[in-house]
N, C-alpha and C positions, 0 to 999 in steps of 0.2 A: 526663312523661319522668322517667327515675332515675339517680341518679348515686350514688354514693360516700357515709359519711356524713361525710368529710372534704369542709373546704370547697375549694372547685376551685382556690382556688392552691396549698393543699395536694396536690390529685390530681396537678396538673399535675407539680408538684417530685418525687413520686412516679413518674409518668409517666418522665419524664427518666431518673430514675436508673435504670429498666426497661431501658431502650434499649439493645441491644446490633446493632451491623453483624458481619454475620458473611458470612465471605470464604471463597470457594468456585470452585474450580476450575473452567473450563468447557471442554473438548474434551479433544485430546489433548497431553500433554506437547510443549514449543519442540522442534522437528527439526531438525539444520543440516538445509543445504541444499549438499549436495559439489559443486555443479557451478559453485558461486561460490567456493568456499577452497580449491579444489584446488592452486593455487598456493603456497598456506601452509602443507598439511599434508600432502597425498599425496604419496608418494615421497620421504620425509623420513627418514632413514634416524639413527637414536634411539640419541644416545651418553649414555646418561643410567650416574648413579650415585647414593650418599648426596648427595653434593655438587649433584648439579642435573643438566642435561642439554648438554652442554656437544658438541653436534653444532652445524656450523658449514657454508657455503657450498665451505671447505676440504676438511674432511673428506667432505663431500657429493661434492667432486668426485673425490677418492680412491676413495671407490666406483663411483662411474661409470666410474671405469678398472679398476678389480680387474674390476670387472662385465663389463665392455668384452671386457676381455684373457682372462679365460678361459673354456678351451673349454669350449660347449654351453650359454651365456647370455648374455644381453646384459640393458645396463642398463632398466629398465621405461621408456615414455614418461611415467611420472609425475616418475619422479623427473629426469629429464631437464628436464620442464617445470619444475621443482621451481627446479633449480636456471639455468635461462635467467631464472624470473622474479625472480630475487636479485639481474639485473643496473640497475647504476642508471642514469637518466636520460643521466650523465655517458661512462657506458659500461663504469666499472669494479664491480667487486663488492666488498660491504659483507666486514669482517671477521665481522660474525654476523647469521644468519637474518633479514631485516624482520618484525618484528611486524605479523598482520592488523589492521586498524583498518577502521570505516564511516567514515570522517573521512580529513583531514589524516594521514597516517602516519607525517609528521616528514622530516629530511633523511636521503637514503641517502648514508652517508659510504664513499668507494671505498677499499677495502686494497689495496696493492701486493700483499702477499705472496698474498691470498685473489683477486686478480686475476690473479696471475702461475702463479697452482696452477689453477684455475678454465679457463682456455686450457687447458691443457693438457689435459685432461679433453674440451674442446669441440672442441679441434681434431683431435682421434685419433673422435670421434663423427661429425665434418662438417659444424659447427656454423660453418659459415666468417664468416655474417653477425656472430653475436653475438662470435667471433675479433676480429673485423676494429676492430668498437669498441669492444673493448674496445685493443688494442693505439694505437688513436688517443688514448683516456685516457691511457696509458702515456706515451705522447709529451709530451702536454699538461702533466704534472708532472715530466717528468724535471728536474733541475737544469742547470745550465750547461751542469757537469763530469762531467755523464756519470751522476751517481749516483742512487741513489733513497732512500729511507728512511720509517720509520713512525714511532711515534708514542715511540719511544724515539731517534729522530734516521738520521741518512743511516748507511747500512751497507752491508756487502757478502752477508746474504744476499739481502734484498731487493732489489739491485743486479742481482748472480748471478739468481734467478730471471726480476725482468724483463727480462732479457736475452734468456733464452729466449722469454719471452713475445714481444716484442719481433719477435724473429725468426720465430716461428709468424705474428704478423698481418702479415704482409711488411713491417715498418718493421726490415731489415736495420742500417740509415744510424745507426740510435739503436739498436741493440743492439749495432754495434761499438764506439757511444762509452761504453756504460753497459759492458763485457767491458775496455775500457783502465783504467778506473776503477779497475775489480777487481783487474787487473794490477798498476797502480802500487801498490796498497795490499800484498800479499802478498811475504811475506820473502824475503829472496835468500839469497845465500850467505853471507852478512853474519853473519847471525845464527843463532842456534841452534836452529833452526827453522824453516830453509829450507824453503818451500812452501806455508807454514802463509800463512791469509787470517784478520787476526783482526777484529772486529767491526767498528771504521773506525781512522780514525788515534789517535782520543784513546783508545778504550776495546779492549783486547783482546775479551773477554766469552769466552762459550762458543766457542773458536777450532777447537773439529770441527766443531762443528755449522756455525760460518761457513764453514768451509772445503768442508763436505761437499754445500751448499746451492749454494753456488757453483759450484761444479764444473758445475752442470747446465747454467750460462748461458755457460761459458768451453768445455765443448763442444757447448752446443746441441744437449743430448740431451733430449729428450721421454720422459717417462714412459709416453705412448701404446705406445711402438714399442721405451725401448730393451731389450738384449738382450745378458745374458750369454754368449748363444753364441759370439759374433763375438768377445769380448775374447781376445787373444792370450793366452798364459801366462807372458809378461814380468812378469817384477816390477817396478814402479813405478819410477822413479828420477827425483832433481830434478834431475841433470846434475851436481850442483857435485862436485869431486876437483879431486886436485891438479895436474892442468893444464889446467882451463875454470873459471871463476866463475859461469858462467852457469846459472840455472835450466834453460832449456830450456824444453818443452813447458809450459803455465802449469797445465792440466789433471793432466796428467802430474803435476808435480812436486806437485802438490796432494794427491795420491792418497798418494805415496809419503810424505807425512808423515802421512798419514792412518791406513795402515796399520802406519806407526811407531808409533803409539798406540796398537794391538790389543794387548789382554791376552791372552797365550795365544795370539796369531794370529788371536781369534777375536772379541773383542770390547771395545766403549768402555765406560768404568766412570767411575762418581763415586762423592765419599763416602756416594753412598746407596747404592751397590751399580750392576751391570750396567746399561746403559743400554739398552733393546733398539729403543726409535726413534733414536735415536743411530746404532748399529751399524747399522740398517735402511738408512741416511743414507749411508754410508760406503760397504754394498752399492749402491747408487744411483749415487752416486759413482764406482768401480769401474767397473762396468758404462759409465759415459756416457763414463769415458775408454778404454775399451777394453781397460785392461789386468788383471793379477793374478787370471786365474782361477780359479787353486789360492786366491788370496783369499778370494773371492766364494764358492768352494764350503766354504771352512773354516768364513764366517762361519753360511751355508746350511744345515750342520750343525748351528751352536751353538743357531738360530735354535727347534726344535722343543721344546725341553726350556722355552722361555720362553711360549710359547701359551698356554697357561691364565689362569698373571697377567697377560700383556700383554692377553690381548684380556678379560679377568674371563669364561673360557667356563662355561658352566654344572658347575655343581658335583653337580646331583639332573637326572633325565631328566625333558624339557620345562620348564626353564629355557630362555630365550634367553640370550647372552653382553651386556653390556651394549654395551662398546663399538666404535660400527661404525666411528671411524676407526683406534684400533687394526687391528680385524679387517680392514679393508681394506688399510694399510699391509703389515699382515704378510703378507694372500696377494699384494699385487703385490709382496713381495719374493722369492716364493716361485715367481712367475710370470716375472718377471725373471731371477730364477737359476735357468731350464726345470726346477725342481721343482712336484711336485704340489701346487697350493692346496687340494685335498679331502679330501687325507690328512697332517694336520699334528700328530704325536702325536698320532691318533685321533681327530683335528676337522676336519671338512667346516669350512672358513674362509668356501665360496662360500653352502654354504647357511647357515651360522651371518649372515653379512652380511643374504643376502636375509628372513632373519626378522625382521630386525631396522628393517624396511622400512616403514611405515606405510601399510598400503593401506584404511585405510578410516579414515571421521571418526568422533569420538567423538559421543555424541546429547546435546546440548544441553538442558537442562530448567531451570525456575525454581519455587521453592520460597520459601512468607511465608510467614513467623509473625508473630502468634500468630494462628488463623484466624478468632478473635471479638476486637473490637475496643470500644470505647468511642468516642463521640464523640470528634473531634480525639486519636485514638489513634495510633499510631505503629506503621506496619507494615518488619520489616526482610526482605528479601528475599536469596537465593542466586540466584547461575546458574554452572551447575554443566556440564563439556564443554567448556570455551572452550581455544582452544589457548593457550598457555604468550603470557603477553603481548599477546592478543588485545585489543581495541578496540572494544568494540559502543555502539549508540545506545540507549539505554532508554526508552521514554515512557510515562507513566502517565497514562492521561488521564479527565478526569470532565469537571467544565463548573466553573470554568476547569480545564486541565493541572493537574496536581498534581506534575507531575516531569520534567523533560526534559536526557536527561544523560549523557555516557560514561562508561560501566564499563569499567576496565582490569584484566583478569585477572591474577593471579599466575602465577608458575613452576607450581604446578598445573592451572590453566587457569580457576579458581576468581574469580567476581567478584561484589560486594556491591552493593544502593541500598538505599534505605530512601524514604520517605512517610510523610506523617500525612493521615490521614482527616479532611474536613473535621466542625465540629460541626453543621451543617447539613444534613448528606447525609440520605436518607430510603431508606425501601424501593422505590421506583422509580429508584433513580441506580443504574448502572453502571460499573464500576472498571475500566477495561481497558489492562493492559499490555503493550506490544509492546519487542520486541528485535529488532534490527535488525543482520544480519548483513553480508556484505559481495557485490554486485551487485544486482542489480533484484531477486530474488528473497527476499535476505532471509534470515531466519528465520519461524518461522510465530508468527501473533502467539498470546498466552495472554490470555485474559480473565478476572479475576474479578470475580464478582455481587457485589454491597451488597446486603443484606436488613435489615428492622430488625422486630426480634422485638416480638411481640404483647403489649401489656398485659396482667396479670395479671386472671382474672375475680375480682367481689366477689360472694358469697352474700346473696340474695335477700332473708337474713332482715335484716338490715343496712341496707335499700335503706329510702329516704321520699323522699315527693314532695317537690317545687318548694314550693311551700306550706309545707309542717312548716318545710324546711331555712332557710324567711325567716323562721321562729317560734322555733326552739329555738337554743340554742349548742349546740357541738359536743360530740362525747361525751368520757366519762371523768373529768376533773379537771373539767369544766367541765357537768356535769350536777351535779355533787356542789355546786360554787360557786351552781346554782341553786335547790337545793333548799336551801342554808343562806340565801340571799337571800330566800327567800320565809318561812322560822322566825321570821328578825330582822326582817321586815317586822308578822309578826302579834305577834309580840313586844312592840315598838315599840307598836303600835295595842291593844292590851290594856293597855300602861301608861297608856296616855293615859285609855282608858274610866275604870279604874282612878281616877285622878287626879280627874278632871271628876267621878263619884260621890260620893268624898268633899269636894271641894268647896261638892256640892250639901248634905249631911248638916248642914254645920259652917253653912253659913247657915238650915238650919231650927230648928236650934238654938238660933240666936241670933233 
């Protein structure tokens, strides 16, 4: 047999360093699987900008009314289902979207005000069950006194809307006590600002916005159904003159500060300039008290010239607009005050919305580097499709597991692991990692191969047998060492001969 003329701990350390696993793709790229995340991502209607994607279970249901309410579409059964499965255990709906996860998905924390918008939306569809518990959550947290409040304390818009709410799931008994609440907070004739609802007792805050919010719960008007048409052409009034102190109507006298505020007749402003959900608020408002129709169609008016930056509509053809609860806001304001949602300064609102609709999942893949490896090398991994916050199971498995673990995607849907390769693996082990998406189905799993590259061949002329290689030292520096070992041997033995001659000379002598 022939080896190397290196001796075999040296082949072997040689060997080693040879050694590369090289990692390699097997089938076809991770697929989702839509018929398990449909609830996460179908029918998701995409309020994204620089800033992030800031679509919500709110504005989800703002669209299902704009959708709802105008002629010649209705809302998709995705998005429907979209947003029933956002409702929590307890009954009410989270303020934003539940992140998918294969796991534990964490608590679903309920929002009054994404509970009190959310009804509304469901009950103008027929959604009476998911109605019904949600308005039993409402119950469950109302306070004493009637009030509600989030996560900046009890208020009256959130008050005002679940009021309505309230009233939609037939729990009447708690929406007239959460509507006296509102009552008692809101200014009388007292003050110089009679009608005005300001944030609660301690804090004014944005007092249209409270006030315009509230209105919906003090007349229990539904965004479903209400309607500009019916509102009379009275102009708003709070009652108080010089012979009543009395507000009056609580709705009523709400309006009419409301529209005290209009700039021009036509619109709410702050130091950043025109407010157009603000205004949008006030048409709402308006309309749920019945009155100020010449209002409603001034503000109707002002409303067109603002479309482009309110809803960011495309700028170049085949852009989408980005944001769909903007666009949804502005055509149920538009639907509300029986104008055209299609034709809003030259923007279809209905289909700018529906584009904006997510109907189909993005495809899921995973992607290692580097693709060759060294013993106990380190491989980092991509998975790349995941929805925004998404939740998957990772496992890398050889003999033992190499990795078992959740990856949490970013705001781009974007998620990382990482492994190291054992230093033992060989060309018969197998690398396989799976991603685990959410139902029985999964995701499909991806495999890759371990292989370990073939030692380098040696040329023949180089080769000696078993025999030589237990006779000779090794080559190079150590053939030279023996060829001066055998100089200095005959060296040596030539002095001696040497030595012993004259020896023998010097005794014949004598």
């Amino acid at each position: 047999m022939t080896h190397t003329l290196q001796r075999r701990t040296g082949a072997m350390f040689a060997l080693l360093l040879a050694v590369l696993l090289s990692i390699s793709l097997v089938g076809p790229a991770l697929a989702a699987a839509p018929d398990t995340r449909d609830d996460h991502a179908l029918g998701r209607f995409s309020d994204v900008s620089v800033w992030g994607d800031f679509s919500s279970p709110l504005t989800q249901a703002l669209a299902v009314l704009a959708l709802h309410r105008a002629d010649g579409t209705d809302p998709s059964p995705a998005a429907v289902d979209l947003l029933l499965a956002q409702q929590c255990d307890d009954g009410g709906f989270p303020q934003m979207f539940r992140a998918p996860s294969t796991g534990d998905a964490g608590p679903c924390s309920s929002s009054v005000d994404s509970t009190a918008f959310v009804v509304q939306a469901l009950d103008a569809i027929g959604e009476d069950a998911a109605v019904q518990a949600a308005a039993a959550w409402l119950v469950d947290v109302q306070e004493d006194d009637g009030s509600f409040g989030g996560q900046d304390g009890l208020n009256a818009n959130s008050t005002g809307l679940a009021a309505l709410a309230l009233d939609l799931g037939g729990e009447t008994a708690a929406g007239d006590r959460a509507r006296s609440w509102v009552i008692a907070l809101q200014d009388d004739c007292d003050t110089g600002t009679p009608g005005a609802i300001p944030f609660n007792a301690d804090e004014r805050g944005s007092v249209e916005i409270a006030t315009s919010q509230a209105v919906l719960g003090l007349a229990s008007a539904n965004l479903g159904d209400v309607d500009a048409t019916t509102a009379s052409d009275d102009a708003p009034e709070t009652g108080c003159g010089e012979t009543t102190e009395e507000l009056g109507d609580p709705a009523e006298a709400a309006v009419a500060y409301l529209v005290g505020q209009l700039e021009d007749g036509q619109h709410l402003a702050t130091e950043f300039g025109p407010s157009v959900g603000g205004t949008i608020d006030v048409l709402f408002a308006l309309a749920a008290a019945g009155v100020g129709r010449a209002h409603i169609d001034d503000i109707a008016d002002w409303l067109p010239a603002q479309a482009a930056g309110y809803t960011q509509e495309p700028v170049e053809d085949g852009q989408d607009g980005a944001y769909a609860g903007a666009t949804a806001k502005l055509a149920l304001a538009k639907i509300v005050a029986d104008r055209d949602p299609r034709d809003v300064a030259g923007i279809d609102l209905i289909a700018q919305l529906e584009r904006l609709e997510t109907t189909e999942l993005p495809e899921v893949s995973v992607a290692c580097t580097p693709e060759s490896v060294p013993p106990s090398g380190d491989v980092d991994c991509t998975i790349s499709g995941l929805l925004a916050f998404e939740t998957v199971d990772v496992t890398v498995g050889l003999n033992p597991t190499l990795l078992d673990d959740d990856a949490t995607a970013d705001e781009e849907g974007t998620a990382t692991f990482a492994f190291t390769v054992p230093e033992d693996a060989t060309e018969d082990d197998e690398v396989t990692i799976s991603v685990d998406g959410l139902g029985a189905d999964g995701l499909a799993g991806l495999a890759l191969q371990v292989s370990v590259d073939e030692p380098e061949e040696v040329d023949e002329e180089d080769e000696v047998t078993d025999e030589e290689d237990e006779e000779i030292l090794p080559e190079t520096g150590d053939r030279t060492l023996l060829a001066g070992g055998i100089g200095l041997i005959a060296l040596l033995l030539g002095g001696v001969v040497l030595r012993l001659g004259r020896r023998q000379g010097e005794a014949s002598s004598a």
